[in-house]
C-alpha positions as CSV (number, residue, x, y, z in Angstrom):
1,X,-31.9,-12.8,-7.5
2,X,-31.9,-13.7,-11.1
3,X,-34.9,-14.5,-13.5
4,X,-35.2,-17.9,-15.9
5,X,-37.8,-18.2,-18.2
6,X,-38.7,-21.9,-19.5
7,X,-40.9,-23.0,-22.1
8,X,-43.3,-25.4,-21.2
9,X,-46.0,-27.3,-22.9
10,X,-49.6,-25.1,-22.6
11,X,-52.9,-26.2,-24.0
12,X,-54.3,-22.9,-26.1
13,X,-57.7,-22.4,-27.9
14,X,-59.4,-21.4,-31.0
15,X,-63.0,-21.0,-32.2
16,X,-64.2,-21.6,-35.4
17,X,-67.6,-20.3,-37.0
18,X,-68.4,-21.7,-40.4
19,X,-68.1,-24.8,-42.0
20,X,-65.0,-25.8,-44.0
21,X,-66.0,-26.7,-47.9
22,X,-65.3,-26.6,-51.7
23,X,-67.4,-23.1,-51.5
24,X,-65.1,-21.7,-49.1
25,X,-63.7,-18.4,-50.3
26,X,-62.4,-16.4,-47.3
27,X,-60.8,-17.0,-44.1
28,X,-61.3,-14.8,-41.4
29,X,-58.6,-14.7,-38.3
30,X,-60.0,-12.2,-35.7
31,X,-58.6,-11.6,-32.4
32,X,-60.6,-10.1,-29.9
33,X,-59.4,-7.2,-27.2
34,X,-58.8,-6.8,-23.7
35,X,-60.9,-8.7,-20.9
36,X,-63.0,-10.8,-23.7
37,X,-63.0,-14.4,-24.6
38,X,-62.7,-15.5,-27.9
39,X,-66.1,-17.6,-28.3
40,X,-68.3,-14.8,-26.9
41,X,-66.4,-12.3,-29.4
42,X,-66.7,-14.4,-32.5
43,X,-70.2,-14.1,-32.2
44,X,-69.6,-10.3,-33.7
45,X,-69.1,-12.6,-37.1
46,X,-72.3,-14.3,-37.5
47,X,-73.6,-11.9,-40.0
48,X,-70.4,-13.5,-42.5
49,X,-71.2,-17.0,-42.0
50,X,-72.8,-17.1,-45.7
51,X,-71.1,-20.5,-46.4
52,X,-68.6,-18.8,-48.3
53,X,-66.7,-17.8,-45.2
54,X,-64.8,-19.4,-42.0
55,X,-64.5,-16.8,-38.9
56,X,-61.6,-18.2,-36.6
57,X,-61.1,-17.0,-32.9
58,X,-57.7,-17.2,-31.0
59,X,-58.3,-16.9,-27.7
60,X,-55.2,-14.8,-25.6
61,X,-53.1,-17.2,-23.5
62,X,-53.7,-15.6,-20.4
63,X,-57.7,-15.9,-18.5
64,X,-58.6,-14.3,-15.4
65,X,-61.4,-13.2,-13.0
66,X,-62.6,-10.0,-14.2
67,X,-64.1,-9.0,-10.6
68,X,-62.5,-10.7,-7.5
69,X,-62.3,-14.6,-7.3
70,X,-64.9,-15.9,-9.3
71,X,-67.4,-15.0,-11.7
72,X,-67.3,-13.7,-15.1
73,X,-63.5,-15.3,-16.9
74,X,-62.0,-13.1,-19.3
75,X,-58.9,-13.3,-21.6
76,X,-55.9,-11.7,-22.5
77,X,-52.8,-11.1,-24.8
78,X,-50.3,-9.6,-22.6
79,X,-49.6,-7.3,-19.9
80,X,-46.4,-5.1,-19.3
81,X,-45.0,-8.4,-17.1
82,X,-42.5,-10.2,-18.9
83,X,-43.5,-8.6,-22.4
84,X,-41.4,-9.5,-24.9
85,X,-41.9,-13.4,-23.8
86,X,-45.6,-13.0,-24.0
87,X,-45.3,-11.5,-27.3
88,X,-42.9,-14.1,-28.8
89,X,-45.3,-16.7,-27.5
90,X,-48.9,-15.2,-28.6
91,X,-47.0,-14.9,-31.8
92,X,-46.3,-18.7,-32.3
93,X,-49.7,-19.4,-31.0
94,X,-51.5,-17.2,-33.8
95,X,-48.9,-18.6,-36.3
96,X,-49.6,-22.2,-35.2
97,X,-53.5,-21.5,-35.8
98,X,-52.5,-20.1,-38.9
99,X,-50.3,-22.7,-40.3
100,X,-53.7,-25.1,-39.1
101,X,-56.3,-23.4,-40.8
102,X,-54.7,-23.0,-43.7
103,X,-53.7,-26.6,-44.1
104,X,-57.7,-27.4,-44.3
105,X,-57.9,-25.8,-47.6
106,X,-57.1,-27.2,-51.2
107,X,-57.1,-24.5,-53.1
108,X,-56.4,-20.2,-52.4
109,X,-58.3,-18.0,-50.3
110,X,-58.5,-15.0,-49.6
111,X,-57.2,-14.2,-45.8
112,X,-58.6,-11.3,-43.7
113,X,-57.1,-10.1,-40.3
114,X,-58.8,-8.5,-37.8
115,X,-57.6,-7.2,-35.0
116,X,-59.9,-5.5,-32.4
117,X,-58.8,-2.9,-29.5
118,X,-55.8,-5.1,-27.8
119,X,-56.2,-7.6,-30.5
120,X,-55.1,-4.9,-33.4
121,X,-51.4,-4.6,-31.7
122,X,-52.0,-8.3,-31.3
123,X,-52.2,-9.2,-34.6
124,X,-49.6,-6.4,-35.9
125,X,-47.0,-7.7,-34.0
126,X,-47.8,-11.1,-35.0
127,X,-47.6,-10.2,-38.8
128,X,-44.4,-7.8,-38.5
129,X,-42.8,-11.2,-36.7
130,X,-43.9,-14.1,-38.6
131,X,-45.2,-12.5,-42.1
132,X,-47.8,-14.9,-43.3
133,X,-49.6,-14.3,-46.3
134,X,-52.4,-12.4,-45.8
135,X,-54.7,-10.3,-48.4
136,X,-56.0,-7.8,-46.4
137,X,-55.8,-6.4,-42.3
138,X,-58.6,-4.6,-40.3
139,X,-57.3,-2.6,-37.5
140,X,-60.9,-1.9,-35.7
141,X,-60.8,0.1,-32.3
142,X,-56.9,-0.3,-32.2
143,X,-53.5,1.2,-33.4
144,X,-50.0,0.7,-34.4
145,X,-48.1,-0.1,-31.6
146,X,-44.9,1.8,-31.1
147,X,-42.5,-0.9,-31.8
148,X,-43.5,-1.7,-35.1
149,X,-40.1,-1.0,-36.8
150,X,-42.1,0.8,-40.2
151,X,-38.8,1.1,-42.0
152,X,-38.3,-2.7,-41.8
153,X,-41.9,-3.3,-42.0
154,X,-43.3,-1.1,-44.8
155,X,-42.7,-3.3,-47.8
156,X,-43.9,-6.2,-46.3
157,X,-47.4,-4.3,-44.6
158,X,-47.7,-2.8,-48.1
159,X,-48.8,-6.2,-49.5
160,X,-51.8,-6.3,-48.5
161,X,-54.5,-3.4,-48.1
162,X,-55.0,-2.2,-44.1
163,X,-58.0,-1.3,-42.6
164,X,-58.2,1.2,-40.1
165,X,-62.0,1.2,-38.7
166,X,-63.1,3.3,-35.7
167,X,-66.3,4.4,-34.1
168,X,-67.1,8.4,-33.7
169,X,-67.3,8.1,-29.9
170,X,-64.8,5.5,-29.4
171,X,-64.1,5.4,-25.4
172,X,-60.5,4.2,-25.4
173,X,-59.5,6.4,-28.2
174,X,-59.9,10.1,-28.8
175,X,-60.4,11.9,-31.8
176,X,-57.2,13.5,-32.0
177,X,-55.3,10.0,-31.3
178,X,-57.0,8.5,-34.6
179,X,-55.8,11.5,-36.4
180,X,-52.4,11.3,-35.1
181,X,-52.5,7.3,-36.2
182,X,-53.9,8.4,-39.7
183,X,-50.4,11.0,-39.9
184,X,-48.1,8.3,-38.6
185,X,-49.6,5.7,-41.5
186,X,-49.5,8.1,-44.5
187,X,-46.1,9.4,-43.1
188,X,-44.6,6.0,-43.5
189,X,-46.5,5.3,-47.2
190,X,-48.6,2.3,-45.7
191,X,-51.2,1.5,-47.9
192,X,-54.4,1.9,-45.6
193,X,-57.4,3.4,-45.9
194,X,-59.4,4.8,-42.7
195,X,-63.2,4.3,-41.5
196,X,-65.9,6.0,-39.4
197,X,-68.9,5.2,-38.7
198,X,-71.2,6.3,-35.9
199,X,-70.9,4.6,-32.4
200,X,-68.1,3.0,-29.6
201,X,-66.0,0.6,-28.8
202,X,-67.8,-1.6,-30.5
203,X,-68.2,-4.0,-33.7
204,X,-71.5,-3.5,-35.1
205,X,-72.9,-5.9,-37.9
206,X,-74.0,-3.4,-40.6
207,X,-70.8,-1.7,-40.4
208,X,-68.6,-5.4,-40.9
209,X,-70.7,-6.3,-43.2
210,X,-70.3,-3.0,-45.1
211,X,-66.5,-3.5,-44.9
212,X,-66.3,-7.2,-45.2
213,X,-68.3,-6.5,-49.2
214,X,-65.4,-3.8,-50.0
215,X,-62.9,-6.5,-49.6
């Protein structure tokens, strides 16, 4: 037995919150985590939709049943399956949805990348890969993945400012595993600065908005 893999033609989707305009000043490409879908997670975002902003929403390739056969759908990047294929093709998706949004615009703006749980080794891989310019990256409940290749990557993750936002009782990652992150960061010189804040796995809107006005 033997495995082929084909590309074939596959209908993806992207939300966008915010109305494209003249006062336009920041793009916002956020990718949600594991088991979410992208409409339900830009809602998270509402609290930047000033006018001056667009929030856009990638939603991972792969959807599923969360419980059994039915019910609630959910979303996600990847699995251990086949990895590298579903990397290299989440990676043209996000780069396509890039390349889109960006064409809407006349003028610069300022681009912000969020990643959140899965989605932070979503969009990390996704940068390290295809590079596009970005201005600044927010790693929020999420980490480095081990294959980013830092000596290969550091100049280019070094032009832009990163991000690294976690709650105080985060579920999915201990204390010890954001302090291990933090060494691994300031071992390799990445530019990056790291924040706190009370709570879980969670985005919550005082905290973005805090971040979104040191940007």
């Amino acid at each position: 037995m033997f495995q082929k893999n084909i590309i074939v033609p596959k209908t993806a989707r992207y939300f966008v919150l915010g109305e494209v305009s003249e006062r336009t000043e920041e793009i916002w490409i956020v990718c949600h985590g594991y088991a979410q879908l992208a409409n339900y997670f830009i809602r998270n975002f509402e609290i930047l939709n000033d006018g001056k902003r667009v929030i856009v929403a990638p939603e991972g390739l792969h959807r599923f049943y969360w419980q059994g056969f039915s019910g609630r759908v959910v979303a996600s990047w990847m699995t251990r399956e086949d990895r590298l294929e579903d990397i290299n093709d989440y990676c043209n998706f996000l780069d396509v949805v890039y390349n889109e949004v960006i064409s809407s615009f006349n003028k610069n703006v300022k681009v912000n990348v969020l990643g959140f749980s899965q989605g932070s080794a979503t969009v990390l891989r996704w940068l390290s890969i295809k590079r596009p310019e970005v201005n600044n990256l927010i790693l929020w409940g999420g980490t480095f993945p081990a294959d980013i290749n830092f000596d290969m990557d550091r100049t280019y993750f070094n032009t832009f400012k990163t991000y690294f936002v976690m709650g105080t009782n985060d579920e999915y990652i201990s204390n010890a595993e954001v302090e291990e992150q933090e060494k691994i960061l300031t071992n390799n010189k990445i530019n990056y600065k790291s924040m706190r804040f009370e709570g879980k796995h969670e985005i919550p809107s005082d905290v973005l908005l805090g971040l979104s006005k040191e940007l």
